[in-house]
LOGUVO-305142 format. One line per field, with one value per residue (C-alpha): residue in three letters; residue number from 1; x, y, z. Coordinates in Angstrom, 1 decimal. Layout:
REM residues N
type (ala:...)
seq (NUM:...)
x (X:...)
y (Y:...)
z (Z:...)
This chain:
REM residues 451
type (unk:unk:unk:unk:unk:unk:unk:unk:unk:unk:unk:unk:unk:unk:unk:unk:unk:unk:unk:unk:unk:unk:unk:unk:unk:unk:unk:unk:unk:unk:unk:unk:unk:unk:unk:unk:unk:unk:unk:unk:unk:unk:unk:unk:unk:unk:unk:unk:unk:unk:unk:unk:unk:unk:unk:unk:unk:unk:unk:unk:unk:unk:unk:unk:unk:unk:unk:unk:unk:unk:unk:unk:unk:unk:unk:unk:unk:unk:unk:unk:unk:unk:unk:unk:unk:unk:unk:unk:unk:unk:unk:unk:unk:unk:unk:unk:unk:unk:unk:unk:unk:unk:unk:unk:unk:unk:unk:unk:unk:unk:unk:unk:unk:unk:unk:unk:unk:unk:unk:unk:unk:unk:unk:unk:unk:unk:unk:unk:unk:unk:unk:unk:unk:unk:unk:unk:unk:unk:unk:unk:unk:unk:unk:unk:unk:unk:unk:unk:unk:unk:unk:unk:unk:unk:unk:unk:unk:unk:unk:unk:unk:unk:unk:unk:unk:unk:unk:unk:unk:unk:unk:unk:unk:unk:unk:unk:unk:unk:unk:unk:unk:unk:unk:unk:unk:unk:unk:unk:unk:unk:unk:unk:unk:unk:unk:unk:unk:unk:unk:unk:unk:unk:unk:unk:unk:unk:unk:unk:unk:unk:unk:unk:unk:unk:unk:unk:unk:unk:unk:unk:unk:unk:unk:unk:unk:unk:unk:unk:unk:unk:unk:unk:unk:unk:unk:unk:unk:unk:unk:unk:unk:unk:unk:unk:unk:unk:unk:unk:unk:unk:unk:unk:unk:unk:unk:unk:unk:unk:unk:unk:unk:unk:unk:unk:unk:unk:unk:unk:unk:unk:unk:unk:unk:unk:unk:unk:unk:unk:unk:unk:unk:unk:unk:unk:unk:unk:unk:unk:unk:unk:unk:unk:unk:unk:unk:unk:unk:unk:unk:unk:unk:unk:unk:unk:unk:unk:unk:unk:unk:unk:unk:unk:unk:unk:unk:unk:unk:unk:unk:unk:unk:unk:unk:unk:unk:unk:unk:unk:unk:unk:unk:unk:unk:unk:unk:unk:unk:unk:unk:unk:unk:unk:unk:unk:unk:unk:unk:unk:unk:unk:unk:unk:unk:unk:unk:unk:unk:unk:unk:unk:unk:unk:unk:unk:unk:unk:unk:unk:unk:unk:unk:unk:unk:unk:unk:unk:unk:unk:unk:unk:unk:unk:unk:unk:unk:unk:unk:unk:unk:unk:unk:unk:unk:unk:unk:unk:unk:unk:unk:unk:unk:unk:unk:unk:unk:unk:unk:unk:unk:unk:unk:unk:unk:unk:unk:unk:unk:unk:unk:unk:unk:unk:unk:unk:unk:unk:unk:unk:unk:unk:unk:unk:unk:unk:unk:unk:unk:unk:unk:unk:unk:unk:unk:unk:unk:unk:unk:unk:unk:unk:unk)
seq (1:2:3:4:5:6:7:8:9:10:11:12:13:14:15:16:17:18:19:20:21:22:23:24:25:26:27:28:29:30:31:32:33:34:35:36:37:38:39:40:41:42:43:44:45:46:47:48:49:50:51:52:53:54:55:56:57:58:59:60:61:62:63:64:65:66:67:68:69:70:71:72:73:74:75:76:77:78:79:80:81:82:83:84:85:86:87:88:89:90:91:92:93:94:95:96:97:98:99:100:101:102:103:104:105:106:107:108:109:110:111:112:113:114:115:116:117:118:119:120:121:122:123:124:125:126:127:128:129:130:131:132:133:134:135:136:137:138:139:140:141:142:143:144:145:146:147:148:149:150:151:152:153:154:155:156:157:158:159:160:161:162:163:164:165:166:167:168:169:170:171:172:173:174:175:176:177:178:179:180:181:182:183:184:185:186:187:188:189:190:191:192:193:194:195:196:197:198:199:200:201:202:203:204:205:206:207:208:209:210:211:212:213:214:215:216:217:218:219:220:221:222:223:224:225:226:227:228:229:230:231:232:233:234:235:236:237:238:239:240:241:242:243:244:245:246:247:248:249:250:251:252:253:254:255:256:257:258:259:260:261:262:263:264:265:266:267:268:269:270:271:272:273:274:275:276:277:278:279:280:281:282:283:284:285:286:287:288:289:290:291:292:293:294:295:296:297:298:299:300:301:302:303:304:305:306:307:308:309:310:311:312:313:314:315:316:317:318:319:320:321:322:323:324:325:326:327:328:329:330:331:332:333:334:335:336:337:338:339:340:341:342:343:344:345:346:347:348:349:350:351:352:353:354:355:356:357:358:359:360:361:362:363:364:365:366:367:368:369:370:371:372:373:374:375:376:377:378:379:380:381:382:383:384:385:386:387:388:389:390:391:392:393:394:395:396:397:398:399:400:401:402:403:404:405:406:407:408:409:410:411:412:413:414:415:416:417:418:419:420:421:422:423:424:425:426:427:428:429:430:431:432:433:434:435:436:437:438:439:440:441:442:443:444:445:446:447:448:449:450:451)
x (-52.9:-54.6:-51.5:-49.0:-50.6:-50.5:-46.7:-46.2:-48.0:-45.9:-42.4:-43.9:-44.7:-41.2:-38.4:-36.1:-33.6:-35.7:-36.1:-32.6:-31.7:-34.4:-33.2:-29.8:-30.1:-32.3:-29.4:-27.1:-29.4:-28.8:-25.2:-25.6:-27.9:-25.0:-22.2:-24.3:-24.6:-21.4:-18.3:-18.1:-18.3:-15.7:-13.4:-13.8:-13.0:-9.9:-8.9:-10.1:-12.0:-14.3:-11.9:-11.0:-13.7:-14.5:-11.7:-12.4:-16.2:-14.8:-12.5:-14.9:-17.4:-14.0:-13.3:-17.5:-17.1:-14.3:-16.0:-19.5:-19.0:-16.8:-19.6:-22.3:-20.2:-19.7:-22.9:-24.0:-20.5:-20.6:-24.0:-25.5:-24.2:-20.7:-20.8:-22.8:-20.9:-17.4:-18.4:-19.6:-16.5:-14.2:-16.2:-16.0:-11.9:-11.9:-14.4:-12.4:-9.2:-11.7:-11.9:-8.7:-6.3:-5.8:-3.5:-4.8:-3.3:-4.4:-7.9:-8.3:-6.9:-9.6:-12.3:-11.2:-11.7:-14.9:-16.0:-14.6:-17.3:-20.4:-20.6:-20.6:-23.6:-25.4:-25.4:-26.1:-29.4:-32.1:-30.8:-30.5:-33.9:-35.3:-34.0:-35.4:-39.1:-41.9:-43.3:-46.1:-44.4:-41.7:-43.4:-43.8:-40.3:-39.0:-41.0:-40.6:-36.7:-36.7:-39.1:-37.0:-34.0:-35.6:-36.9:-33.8:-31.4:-34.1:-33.3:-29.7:-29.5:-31.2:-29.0:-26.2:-27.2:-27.3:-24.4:-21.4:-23.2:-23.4:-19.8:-18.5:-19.9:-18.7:-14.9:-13.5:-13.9:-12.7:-9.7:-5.9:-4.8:-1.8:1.1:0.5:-2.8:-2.9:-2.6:-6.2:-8.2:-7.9:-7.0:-9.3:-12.2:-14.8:-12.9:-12.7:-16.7:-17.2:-15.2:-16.5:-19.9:-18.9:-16.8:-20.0:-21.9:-19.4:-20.1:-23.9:-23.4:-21.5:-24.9:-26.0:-23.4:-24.9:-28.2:-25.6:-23.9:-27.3:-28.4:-28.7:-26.0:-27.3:-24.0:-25.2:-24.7:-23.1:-24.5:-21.6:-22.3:-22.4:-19.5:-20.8:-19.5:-17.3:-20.4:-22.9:-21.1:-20.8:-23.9:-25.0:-22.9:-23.9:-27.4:-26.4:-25.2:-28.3:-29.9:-27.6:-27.7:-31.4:-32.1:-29.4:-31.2:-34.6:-33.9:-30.5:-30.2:-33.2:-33.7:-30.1:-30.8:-33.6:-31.3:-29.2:-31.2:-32.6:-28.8:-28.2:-30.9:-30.9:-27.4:-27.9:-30.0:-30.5:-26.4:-27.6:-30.9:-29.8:-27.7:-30.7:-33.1:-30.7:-28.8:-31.5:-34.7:-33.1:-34.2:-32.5:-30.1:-32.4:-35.2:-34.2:-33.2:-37.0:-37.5:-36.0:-36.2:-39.6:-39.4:-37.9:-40.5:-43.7:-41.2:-41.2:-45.0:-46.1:-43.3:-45.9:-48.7:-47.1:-47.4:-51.3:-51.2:-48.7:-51.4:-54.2:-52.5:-49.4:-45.3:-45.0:-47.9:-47.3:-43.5:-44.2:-47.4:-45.3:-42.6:-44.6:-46.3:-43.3:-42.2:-44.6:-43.9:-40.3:-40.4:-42.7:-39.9:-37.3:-39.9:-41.0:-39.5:-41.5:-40.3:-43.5:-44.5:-41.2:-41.1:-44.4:-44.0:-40.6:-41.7:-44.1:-42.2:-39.1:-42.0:-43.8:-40.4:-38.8:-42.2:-41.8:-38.2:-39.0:-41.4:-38.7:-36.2:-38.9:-39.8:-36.0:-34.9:-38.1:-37.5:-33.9:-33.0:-31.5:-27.9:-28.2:-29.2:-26.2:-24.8:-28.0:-27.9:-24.8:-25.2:-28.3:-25.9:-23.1:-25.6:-26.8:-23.7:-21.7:-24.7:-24.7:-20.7:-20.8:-23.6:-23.0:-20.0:-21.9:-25.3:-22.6:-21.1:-24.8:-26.2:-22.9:-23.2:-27.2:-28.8:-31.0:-34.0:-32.1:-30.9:-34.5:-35.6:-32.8:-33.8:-37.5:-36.5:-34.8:-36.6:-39.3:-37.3:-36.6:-40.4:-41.2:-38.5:-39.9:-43.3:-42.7:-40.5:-42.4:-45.9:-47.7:-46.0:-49.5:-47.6:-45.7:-41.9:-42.6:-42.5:-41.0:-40.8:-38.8:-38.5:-38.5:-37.1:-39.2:-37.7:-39.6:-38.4:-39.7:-38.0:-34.7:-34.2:-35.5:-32.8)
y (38.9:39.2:41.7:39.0:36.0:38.4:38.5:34.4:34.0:36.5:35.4:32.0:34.1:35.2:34.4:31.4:34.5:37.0:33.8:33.3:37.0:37.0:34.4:35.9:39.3:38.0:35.7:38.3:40.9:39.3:40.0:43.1:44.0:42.8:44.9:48.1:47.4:46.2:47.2:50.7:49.5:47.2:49.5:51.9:48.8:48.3:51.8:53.9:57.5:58.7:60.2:57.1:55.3:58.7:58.6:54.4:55.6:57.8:56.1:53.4:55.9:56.8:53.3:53.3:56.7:55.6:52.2:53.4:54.3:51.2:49.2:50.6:49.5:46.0:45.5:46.2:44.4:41.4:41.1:40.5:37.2:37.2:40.9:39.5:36.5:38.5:41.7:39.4:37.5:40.8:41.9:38.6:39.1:42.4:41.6:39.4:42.0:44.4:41.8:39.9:43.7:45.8:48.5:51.7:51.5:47.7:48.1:51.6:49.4:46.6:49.6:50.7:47.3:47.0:50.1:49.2:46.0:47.5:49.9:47.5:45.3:48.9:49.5:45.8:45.5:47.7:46.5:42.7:42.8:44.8:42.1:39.3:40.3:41.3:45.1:43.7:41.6:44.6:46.9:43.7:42.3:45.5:45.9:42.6:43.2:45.8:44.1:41.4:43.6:45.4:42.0:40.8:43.6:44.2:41.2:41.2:44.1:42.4:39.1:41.8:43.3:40.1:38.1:40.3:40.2:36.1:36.4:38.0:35.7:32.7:32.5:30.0:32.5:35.4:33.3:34.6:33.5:31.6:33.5:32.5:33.4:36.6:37.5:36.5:37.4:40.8:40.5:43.2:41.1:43.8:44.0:40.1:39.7:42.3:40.6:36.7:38.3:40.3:36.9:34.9:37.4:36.4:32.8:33.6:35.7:32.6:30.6:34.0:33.1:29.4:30.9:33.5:30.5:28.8:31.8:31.4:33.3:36.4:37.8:40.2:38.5:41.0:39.9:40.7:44.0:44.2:46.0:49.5:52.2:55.0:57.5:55.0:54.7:57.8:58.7:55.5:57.6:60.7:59.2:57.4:60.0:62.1:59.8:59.1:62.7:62.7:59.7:62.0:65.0:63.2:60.4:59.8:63.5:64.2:61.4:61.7:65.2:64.4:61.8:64.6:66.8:64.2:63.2:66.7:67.0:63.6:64.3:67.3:65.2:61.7:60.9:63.7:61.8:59.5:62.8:64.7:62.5:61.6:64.7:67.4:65.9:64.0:59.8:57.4:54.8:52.2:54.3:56.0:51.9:50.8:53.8:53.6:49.3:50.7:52.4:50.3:47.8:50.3:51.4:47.4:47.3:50.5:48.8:46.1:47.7:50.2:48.5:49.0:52.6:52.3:50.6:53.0:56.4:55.4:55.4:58.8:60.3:57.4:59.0:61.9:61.8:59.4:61.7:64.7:63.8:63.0:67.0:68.2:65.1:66.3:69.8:69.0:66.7:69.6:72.4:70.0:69.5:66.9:63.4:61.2:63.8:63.3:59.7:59.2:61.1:59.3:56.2:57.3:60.0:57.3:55.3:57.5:58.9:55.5:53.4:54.3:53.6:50.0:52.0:54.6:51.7:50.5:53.5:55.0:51.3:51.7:55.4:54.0:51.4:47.7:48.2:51.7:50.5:49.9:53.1:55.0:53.1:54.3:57.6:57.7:56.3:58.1:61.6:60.4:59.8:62.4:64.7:62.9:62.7:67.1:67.9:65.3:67.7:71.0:69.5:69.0:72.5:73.9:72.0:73.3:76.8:77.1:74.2:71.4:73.6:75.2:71.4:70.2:73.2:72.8:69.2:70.0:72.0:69.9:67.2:69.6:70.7:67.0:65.9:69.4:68.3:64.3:65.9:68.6:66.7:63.1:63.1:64.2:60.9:58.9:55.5:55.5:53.6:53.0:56.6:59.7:63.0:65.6:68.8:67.7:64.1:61.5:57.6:54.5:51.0:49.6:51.9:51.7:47.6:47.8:50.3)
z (-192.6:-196.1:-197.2:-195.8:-197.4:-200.9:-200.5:-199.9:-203.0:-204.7:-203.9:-205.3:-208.5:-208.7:-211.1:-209.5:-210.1:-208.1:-205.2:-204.8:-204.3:-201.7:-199.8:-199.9:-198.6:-195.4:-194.7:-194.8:-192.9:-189.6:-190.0:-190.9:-188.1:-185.8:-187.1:-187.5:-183.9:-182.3:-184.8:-183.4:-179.8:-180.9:-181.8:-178.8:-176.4:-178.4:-177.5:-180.6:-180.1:-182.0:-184.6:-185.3:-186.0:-188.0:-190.3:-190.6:-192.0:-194.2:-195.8:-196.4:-197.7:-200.1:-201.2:-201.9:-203.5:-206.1:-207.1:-207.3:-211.5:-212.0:-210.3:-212.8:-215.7:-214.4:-213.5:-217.4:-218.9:-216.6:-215.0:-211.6:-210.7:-211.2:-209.2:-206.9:-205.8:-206.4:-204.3:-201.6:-201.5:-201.2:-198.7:-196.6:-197.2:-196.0:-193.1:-191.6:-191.8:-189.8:-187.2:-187.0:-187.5:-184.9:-185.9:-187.5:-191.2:-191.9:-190.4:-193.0:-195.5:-195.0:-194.2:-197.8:-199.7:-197.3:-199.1:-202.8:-201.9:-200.9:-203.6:-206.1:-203.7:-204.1:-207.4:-208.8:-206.4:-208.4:-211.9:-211.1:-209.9:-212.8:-215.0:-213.3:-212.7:-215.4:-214.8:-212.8:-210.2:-209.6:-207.4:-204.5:-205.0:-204.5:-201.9:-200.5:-200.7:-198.3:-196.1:-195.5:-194.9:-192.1:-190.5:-190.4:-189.7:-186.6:-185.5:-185.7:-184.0:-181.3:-181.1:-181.4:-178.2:-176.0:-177.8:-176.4:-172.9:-173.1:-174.3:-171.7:-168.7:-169.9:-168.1:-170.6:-173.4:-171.2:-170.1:-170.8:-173.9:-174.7:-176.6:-179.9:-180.1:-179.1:-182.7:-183.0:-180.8:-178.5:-174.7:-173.1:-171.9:-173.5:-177.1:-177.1:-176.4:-179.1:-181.3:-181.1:-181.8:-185.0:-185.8:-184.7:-187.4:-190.1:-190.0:-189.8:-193.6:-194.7:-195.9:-198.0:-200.9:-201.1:-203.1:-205.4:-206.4:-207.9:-209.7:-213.3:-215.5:-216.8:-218.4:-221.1:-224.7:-227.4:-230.3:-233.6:-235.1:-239.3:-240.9:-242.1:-243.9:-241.7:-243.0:-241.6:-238.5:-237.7:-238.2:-235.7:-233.5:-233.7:-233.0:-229.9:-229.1:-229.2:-227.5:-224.8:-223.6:-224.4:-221.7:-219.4:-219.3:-219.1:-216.6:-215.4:-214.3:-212.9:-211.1:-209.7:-208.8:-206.8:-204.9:-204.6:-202.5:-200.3:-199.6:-198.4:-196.1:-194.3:-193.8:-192.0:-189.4:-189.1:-188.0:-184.8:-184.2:-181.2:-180.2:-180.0:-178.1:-175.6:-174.9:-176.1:-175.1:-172.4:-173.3:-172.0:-174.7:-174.6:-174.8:-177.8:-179.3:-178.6:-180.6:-183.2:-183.9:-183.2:-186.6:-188.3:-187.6:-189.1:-191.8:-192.8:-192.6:-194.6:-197.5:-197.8:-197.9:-201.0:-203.8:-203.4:-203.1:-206.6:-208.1:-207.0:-207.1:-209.6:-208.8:-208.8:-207.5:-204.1:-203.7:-203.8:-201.5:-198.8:-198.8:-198.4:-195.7:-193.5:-193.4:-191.1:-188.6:-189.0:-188.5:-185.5:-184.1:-184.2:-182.9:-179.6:-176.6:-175.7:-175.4:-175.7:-178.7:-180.4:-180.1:-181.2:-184.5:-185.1:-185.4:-188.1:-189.9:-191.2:-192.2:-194.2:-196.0:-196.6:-197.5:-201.1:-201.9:-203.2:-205.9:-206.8:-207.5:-209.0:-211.2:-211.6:-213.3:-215.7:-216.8:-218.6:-220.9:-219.8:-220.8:-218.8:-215.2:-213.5:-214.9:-214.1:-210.2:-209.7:-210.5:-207.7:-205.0:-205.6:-205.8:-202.4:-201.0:-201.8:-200.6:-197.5:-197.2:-197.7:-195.2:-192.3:-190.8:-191.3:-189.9:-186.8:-186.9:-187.3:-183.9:-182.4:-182.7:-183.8:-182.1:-183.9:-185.3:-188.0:-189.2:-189.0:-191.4:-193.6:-194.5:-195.1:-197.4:-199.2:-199.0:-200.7:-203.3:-204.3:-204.5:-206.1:-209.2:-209.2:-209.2:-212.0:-214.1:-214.0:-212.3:-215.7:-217.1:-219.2:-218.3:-215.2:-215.3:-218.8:-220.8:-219.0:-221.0:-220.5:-222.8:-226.5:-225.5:-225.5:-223.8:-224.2:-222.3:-225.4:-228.0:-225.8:-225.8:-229.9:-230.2)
């Protein structure tokens, strides 16, 4: 109660910036909660397999893929409000195509723009957040933003779950549908109920753009630059440019590469979880959902309670402990064949790997300058999402023909070798999220905004 009254006094604390962005995502999270649960569903009641709605997540993950480094640049050309409240708007567009269209090439089309969207909601989050806090106050709005996200994508999921079945009983909205509307809405009584709760979800997001619109303008200012001599410049160039690959090799890179390799091993895994407790260890659907709204629910409360450990231990040294942790819970999930034993260390292990990703936003925005961020965010998405995109299919294949241990080992290691390179290459830091070293290169957040 203590830890929850902290946080109410925080968000009070916050920028009006910080507030807004808050209130935002936990209006949108319900909606999100919904589709995570139903827009698959919907799509197999319209008469899609599962190759389908593969080829619809890929090329969404495509669209994602080929915005992601756009996204960075617009993020530091433009800044966070006009991307905010532009992105959002595209994805409403395109959200309503996913509903409304029901043949194959308009739905990938609108899956596509979807994509083009969402990448650029990614990338704008850590650096938009990092410019409206002070280094004290960023550890709980981090933090607090994922929090809220859970809590409310928990309980969309669970609306989600009842609103198709409510749907469905009531006769007037299953009723046949007059000619001209059939453009609208679908005529199989399981597609339509699917469909007026995604379309339900969409008018719940609607009051999330109402807070982007008060947000106060933070478009970077480029201040005019003195006329020099073509010697002078270049050697201004020649020194950004030092510089540049300096902060790349000592913070952009590294920290990307350890994004990298814990892209490649959850993707080996976690799209096989639900696979593997139901099929392999035999749990029933629901079972496994308690489960796993189970862990999303501890994962939300071990994010509040980081920050203290950050303070206590420091950024990196609370990553990399978290993280470390988890691995024997996961090994032990792929070794047992135990239900109650698996289930039990699932709810814990998701916790204790995803509790500290509000500190490395945190920490990964602090290690590189301001006009940097939304480059440097995009390069840890799109690391993680590529990883992800390449091992998803051969975590498949692997279970096919090897079963699930091999998978389970393959991410441990991986996840290792990604908290062995944030250990070795930033837990000796003197000032956490303010000086990283690296080699002879030497970045200060000071020294980089004076620059």
């Amino acid at each position: 109660m203590h830890l929850l009254i902290e946080y109410v006094r925080q968000f009070g604390r916050f920028q009006r910036n910080a507030r807004l962005y808050l209130i935002s995502n936990a209006l949108s999270g319900v909606s999100v909660g919904i589709l995570l649960v139903l827009y698959n569903l919907y799509l197999v009641a319209l008469g899609y397999g599962t190759d389908f709605i593969g080829v619809i997540l890929l090329v969404g993950t495509l669209g994602a893929g080929l915005a992601i480094f756009p996204a960075g640049w617009c993020v530091d050309r433009f800044g966070g409000k006009a991307i905010l409240i532009w992105s959002s708007l595209l994805i409403g567009v395109a959200g309503v195509g996913l509903l409304l269209f029901r043949q194959p090439v308009l739905l990938l089309i609108s899956s596509f723009v979807t994509g083009i969207g969402g990448a650029f909601i990614l990338v704008v989050n850590a650096p938009f957040l990092t410019a409206n806090s002070t280094p004290s106050e960023r550890s709980h709005l981090f933090s607090l933003n994922i929090v809220l996200t859970l809590v409310m994508i928990v309980l969309g999921k669970a609306i989600g779950g009842l609103l198709p079945v409510w749907f469905r009983g009531s006769s007037w909205l299953m009723a046949t549908l007059p000619s001209w509307s059939t453009w609208l809405l679908a005529n199989q009584p399981d597609a339509r109920a699917y469909q007026l709760a995604l379309l339900l979800a969409g008018i719940i997001a609607g009051p999330s753009l109402v807070p982007l619109f008060l947000l106060n303008n933070d478009r970077p200012t480029v201040s005019p630059q003195p006329v020099a001599s073509l010697a002078l410049q270049k050697a201004l160039l020649d020194l950004r440019c030092v510089q540049v690959w300096t902060m790349l090799r000592s913070s952009i890179f590294l920290l990307s590469l350890t994004q990298l390799l814990i892209g490649l091993g959850a993707g080996l895994f976690i799209p096989y979880f639900n696979v593997y407790f139901v099929q392999h260890l035999h749990a029933s659907s629901a079972l496994f959902g308690l489960v796993d709204g189970g862990a999303t629910a501890i994962t939300a409360l071990l994010t509040l309670a980081t920050p203290l450990l950050a303070l206590r231990l420091g950024k990196v040294n609370t990553i990399v402990l978290t993280q470390l942790a988890s691995i024997p819970l996961l090994l032990t999930i792929g070794l047992t064949g135990i239900l109650g034993l698996a289930a039990l260390l699932y709810l814990f292990r998701q916790g204790l790997m995803d509790m500290s990703n509000g500190i490395f936003q945190v920490f990964s925005m602090e290690a590189v300058s301001r006009r940097h961020r939304g480059l440097a965010n995009s390069s840890y998405q799109a690391s993680f999402q590529v990883a992800w995109a390449l091992t998803a299919p051969l975590g498949g294949l692997i279970i096919v023909h090897l079963g699930y241990l091999p998978v389970f080992v393959a991410a441990a290691v991986c996840y290792l070798l990604s908290i062995a390179t944030l250990w070795t290459c930033f837990g000796h830091a003197q000032r956490t999220g303010v000086l990283v070293r690296h080699g002879q290169g030497e970045i200060t957040e000071q020294a980089d905004e004076m620059a």
